[in-house]
C-alpha positions as CSV (number, residue, x, y, z in Angstrom):
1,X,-198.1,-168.6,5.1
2,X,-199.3,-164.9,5.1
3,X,-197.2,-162.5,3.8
4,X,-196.1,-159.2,6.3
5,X,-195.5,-155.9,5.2
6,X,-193.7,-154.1,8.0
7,X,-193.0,-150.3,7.3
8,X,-189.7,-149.1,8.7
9,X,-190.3,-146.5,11.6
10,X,-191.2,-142.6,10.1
11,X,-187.7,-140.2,10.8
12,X,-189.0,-138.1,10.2
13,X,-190.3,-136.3,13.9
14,X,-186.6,-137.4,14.6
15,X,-185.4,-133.5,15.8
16,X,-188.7,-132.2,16.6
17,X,-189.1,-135.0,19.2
18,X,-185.9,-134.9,20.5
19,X,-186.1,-130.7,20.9
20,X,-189.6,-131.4,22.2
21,X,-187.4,-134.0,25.1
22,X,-185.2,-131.5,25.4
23,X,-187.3,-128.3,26.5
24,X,-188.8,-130.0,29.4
25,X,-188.1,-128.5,32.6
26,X,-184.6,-130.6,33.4
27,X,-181.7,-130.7,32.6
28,X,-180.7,-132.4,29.2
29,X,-181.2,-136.3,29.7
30,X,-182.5,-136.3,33.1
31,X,-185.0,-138.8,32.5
32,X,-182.4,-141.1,31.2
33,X,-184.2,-144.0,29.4
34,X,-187.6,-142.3,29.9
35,X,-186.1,-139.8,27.4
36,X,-185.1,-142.6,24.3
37,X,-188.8,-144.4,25.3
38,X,-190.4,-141.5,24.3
39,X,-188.9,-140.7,21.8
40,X,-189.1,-144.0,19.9
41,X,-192.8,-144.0,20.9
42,X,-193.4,-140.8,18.6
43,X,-191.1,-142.0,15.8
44,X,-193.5,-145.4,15.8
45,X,-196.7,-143.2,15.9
46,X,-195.5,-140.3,14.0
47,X,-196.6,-137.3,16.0
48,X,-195.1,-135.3,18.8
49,X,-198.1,-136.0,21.0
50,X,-198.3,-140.0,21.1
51,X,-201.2,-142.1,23.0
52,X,-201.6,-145.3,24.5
53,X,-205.1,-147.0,23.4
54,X,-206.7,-149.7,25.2
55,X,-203.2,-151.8,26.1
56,X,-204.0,-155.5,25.9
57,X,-202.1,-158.9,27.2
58,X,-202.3,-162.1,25.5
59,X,-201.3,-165.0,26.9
60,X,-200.9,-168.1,24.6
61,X,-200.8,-171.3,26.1
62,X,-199.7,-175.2,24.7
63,X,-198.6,-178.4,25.5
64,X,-195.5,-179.9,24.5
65,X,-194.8,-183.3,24.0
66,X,-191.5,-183.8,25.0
67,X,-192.3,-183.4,28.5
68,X,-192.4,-186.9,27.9
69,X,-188.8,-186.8,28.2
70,X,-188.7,-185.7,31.7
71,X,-187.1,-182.3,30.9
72,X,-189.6,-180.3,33.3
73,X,-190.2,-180.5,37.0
74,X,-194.1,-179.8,36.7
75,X,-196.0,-182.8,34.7
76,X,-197.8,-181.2,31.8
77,X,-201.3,-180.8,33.2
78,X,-200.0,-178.0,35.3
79,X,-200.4,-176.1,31.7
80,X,-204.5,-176.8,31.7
81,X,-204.7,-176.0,35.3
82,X,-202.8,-172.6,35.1
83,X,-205.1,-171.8,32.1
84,X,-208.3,-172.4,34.0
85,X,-206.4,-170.5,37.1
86,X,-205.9,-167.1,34.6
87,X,-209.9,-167.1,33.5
88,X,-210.5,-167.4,37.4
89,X,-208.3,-164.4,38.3
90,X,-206.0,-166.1,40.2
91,X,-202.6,-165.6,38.7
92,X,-199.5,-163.0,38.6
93,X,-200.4,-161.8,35.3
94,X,-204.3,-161.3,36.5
95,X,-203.4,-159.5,39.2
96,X,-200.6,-157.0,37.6
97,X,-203.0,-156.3,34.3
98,X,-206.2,-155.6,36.8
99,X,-203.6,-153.5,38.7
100,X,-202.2,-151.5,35.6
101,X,-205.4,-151.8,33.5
102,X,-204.4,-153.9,31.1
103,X,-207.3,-155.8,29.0
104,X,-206.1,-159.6,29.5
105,X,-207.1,-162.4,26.7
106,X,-206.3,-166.0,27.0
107,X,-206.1,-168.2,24.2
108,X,-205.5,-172.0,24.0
109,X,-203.2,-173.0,21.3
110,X,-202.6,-176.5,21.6
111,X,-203.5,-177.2,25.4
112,X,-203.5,-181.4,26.1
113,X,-207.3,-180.5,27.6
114,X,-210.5,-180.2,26.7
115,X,-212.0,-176.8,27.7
116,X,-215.6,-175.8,28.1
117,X,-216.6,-174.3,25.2
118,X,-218.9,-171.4,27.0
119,X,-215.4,-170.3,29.3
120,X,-214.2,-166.6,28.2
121,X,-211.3,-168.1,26.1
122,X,-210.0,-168.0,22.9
123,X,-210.4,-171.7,21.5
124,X,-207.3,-171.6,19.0
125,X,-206.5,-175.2,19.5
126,X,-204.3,-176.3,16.6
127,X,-203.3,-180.2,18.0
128,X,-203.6,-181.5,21.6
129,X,-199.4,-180.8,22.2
130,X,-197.2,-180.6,19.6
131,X,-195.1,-184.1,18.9
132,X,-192.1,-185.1,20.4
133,X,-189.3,-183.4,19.0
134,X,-187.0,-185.8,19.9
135,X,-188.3,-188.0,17.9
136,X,-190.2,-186.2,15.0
137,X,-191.2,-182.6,14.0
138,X,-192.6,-181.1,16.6
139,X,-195.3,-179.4,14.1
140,X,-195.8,-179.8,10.4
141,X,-195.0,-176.8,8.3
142,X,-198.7,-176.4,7.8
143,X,-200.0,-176.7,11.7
144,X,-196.7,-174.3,12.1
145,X,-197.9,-171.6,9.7
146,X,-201.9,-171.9,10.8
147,X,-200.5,-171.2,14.0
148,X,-198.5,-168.3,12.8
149,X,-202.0,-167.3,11.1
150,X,-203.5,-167.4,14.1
151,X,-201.6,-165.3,16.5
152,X,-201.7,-162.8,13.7
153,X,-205.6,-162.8,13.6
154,X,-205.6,-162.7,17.4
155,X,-203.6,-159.3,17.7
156,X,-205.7,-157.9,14.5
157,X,-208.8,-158.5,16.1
158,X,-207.2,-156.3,19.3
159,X,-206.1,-153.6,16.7
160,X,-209.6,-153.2,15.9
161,X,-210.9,-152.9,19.3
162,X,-208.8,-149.6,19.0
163,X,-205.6,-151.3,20.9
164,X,-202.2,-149.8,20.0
165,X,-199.8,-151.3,22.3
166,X,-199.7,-155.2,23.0
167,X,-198.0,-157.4,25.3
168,X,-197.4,-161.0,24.8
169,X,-197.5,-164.0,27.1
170,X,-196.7,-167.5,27.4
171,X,-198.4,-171.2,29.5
172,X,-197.0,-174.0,28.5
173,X,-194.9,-176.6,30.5
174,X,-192.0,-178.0,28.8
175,X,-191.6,-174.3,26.4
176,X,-188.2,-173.4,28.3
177,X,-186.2,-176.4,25.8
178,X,-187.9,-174.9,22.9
179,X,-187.0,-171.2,23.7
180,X,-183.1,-173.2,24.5
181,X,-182.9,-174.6,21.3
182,X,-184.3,-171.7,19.4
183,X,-181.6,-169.6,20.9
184,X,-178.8,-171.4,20.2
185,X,-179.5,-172.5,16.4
186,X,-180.6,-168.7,15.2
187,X,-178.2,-166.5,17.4
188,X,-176.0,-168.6,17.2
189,X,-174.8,-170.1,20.9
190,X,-173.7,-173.2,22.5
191,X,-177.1,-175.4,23.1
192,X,-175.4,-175.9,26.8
193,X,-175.1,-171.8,27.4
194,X,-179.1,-171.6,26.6
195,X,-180.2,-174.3,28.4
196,X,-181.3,-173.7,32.0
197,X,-183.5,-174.8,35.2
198,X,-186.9,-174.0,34.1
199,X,-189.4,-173.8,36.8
200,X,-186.9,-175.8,39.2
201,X,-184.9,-178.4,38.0
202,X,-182.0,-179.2,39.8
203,X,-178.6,-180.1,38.5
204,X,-179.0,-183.8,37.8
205,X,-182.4,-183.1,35.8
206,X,-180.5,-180.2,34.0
207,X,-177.8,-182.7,33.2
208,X,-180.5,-184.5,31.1
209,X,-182.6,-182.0,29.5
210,X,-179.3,-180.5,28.2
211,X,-178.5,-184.6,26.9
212,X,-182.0,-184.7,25.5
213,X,-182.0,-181.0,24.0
214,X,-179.0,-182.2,22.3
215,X,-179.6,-185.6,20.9
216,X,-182.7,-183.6,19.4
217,X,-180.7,-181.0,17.3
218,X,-178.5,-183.9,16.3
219,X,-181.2,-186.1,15.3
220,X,-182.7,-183.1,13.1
221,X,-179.6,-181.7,11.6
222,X,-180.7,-178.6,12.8
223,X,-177.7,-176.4,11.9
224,X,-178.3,-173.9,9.7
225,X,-182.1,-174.5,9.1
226,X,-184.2,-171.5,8.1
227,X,-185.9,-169.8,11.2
228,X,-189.3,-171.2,10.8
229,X,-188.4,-174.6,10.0
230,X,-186.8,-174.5,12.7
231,X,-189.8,-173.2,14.6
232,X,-191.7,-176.1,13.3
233,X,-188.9,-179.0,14.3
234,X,-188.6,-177.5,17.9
235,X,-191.3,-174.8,18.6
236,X,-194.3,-174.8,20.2
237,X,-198.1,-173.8,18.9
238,X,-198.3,-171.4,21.5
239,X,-194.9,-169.7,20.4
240,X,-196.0,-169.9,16.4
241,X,-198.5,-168.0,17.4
242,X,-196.2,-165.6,19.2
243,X,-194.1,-165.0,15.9
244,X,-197.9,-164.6,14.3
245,X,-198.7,-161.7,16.5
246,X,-196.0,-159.7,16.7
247,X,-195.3,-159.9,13.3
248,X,-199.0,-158.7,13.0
249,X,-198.5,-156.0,15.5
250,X,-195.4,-154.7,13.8
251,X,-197.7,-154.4,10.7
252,X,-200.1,-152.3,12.2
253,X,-197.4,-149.8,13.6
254,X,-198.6,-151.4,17.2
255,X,-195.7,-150.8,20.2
256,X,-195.0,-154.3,21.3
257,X,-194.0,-155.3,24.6
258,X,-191.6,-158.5,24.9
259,X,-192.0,-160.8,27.7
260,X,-189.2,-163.0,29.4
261,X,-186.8,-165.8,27.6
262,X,-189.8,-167.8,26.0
263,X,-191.4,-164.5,24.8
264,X,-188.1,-163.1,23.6
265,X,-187.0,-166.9,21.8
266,X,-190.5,-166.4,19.6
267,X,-189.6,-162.6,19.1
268,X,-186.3,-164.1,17.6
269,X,-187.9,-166.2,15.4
270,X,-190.0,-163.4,14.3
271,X,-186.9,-160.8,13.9
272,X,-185.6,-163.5,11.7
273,X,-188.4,-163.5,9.3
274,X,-188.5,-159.5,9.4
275,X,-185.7,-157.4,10.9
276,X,-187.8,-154.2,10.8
277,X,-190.1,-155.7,13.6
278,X,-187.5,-154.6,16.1
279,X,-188.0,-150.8,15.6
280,X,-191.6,-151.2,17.5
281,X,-190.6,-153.5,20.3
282,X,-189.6,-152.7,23.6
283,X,-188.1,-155.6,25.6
284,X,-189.8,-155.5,29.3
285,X,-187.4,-157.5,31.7
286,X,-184.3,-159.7,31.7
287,X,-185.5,-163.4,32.9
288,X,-183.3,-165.2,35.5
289,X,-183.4,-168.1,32.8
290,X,-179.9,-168.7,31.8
291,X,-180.0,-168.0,28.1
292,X,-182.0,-164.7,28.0
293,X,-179.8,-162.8,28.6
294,X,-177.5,-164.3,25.9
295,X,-180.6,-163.9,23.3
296,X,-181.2,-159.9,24.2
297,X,-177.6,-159.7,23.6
298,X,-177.4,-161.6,20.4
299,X,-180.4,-158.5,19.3
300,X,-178.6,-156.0,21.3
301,X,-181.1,-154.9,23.2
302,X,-181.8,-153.7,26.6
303,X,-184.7,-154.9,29.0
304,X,-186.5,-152.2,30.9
305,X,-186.7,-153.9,34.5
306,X,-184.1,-156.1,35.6
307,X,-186.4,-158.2,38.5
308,X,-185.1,-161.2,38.8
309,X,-188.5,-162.8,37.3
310,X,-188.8,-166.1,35.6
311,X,-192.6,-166.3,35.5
312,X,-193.7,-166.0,31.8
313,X,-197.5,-165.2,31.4
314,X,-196.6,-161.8,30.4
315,X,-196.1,-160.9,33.6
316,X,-193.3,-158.6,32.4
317,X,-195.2,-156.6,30.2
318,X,-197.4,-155.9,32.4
319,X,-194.8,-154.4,35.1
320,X,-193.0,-152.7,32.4
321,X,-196.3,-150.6,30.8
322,X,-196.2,-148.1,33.5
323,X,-192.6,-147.2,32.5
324,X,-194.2,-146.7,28.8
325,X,-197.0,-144.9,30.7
326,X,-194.9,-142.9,32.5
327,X,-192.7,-142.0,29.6
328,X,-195.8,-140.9,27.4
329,X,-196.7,-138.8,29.6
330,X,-193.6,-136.5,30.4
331,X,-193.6,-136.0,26.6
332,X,-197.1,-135.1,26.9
333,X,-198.0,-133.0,30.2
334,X,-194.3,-131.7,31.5
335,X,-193.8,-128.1,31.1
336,X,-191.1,-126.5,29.0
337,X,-188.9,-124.0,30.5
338,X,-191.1,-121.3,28.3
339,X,-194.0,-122.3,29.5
340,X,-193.1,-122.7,33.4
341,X,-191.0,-119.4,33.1
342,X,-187.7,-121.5,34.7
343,X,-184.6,-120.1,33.0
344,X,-182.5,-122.3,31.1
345,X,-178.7,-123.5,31.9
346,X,-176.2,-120.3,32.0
347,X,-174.4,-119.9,29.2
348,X,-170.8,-121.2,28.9
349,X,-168.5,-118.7,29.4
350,X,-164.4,-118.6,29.3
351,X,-162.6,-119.5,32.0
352,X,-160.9,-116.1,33.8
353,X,-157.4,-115.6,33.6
354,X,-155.0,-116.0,36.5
């Protein structure tokens, strides 16, 4: 597999920034997490006056096979159609990156379809679906890593396009049990606290995938694995991918914006592999998917919007870039008290005596 080389974040803008923050016309931490956003923004970029270049969204999308084991309440080609339903505008995530101006890419992973070769999609296809993992590897350690590969390429080839802050998304019916799984082996958690309703199980159907999910990790002695083989027994192409690109992104000192549970799960995976890949992420919502918010916890972390989404597609991303935006641009445009001739907070001065 490629090798990463992810710098730790400069310090060394640490007080200037933070003065900078501090001489806007407010009082002292006003802006509340505004005020830590940008701040991290400048460490990550290294300057007291930070941009954001040509923002991008990619949405990775695959098939898993063990759907087969009836542990979603969509069938599989739901995956295909939602693909062909993003290159026709049609979904959440078009409509919040047209709204935000977001550059949006789709790329098939491992999609069970066959798609016109002359559609504007990235044709990454590792395997038709990964296996079932119930039953076998889910991915070989080679598919894993060219999917890894991949991803990585992907974000590069946005990096050059001048892009310095990326959002990744997820398609891919089925993905919710390997997010489950991931979580609970690498944080680690009881498989039954990750596990959760998907896109709309109810309880019976939970009852199952969390019987199914569990006979799997059993089957593959899956405690204590390393984090990609792990990936590879349980993950999906579209979330090797995932670990590809941020780990990519990190690399090139990109800002990275973390989707929902799915996103988050292949973040882990990634985080695992390279701690330092934290320092340039910013996590965008907390998902209403039951073991999210035990995985943000387990990387004590924060989300940004608390929305009560459970979409994927990068849908969170794309709601949470204006607070970037937004936080960017105080740092950048908002007057200081010197330069807006507004006085400053009195003095403190001793209590009188009685």
């Amino acid at each position: 597999m490629k090798a990463f080389f992810i710098q730790p974040v400069s310090k060394t803008l640490q007080k200037e920034l933070q003065n900078k923050i501090d001489q806007k016309t407010k009082p002292l931490g006003a802006l509340g997490a505004l005020e830590s956003i940008a701040h991290r923004i400048g460490l990550i970029q290294d300057t007291l006056q930070p941009q954001l270049k040509n923002p991008h969204i990619i949405v990775f999308a695959g098939d898993h096979g063990v759907v087969q084991e009836g542990v979603s309440a969509y069938p599989q080609e739901v995956t295909s159609q939602m693909v062909l339903n993003f290159l026709n505008g049609g979904a959440a995530i078009n409509v919040f990156a047209k709204l935000h101006g977001l550059t949006l890419q789709v790329v098939d992973s491992g999609v069970n379809y066959d798609f016109s070769e002359d559609l504007p999609l990235i044709h990454a296809k590792i395997r038709k679906q990964t296996r079932n993992f119930l039953k076998e590897p889910a991915m070989t350690t080679e598919e894993c890593e060219k999917a890894i590969e991949v991803g990585a390429q992907v974000v590069d080839r946005c990096r050059k396009a001048d892009c310095n802050i990326i959002g990744l998304g997820d398609m891919g019916i089925g993905n919710t049990s390997s997010a489950s799984i991931i979580t609970s082996l690498l944080c680690p958690l009881p498989l039954e606290a990750c596990v959760g309703y998907g896109a709309g199980l109810d309880d019976a159907q939970l009852k199952h995938k969390n019987d199914v999910l569990q006979q799997a990790v059993e089957f593959h002695a899956a405690i204590g694995k390393p984090p990609l083989d792990i990936l590879s027994i349980f993950g999906g192409y579209e979330l090797a991918m995932m670990v590809g690109g941020y780990l990519q992104a990190a690399q090139n000192k990109m800002i990275i914006l973390v989707d929902g549970f799915i996103a988050s799960a292949a973040f882990l995976v990634a985080e695992r592999v390279c701690e330092q890949i934290r320092e340039y992420a910013f996590f965008s919502h907390l998902s209403q998917e039951r073991g999210h918010l035990l995985l943000l916890d387990c990387l004590k972390t924060e989300p940004l919007l608390k929305l009560n989404m459970r979409l994927g597609e990068g849908t969170g991303c794309a709601l949470a870039f204006p607070v970037i935006q937004s936080a960017v641009h105080f740092l950048n445009e908002m007057a200081t008290f010197k330069s807006a001739s507004v006085s400053t907070k009195l003095p403190q001065s001793p209590c009188p005596k009685s």
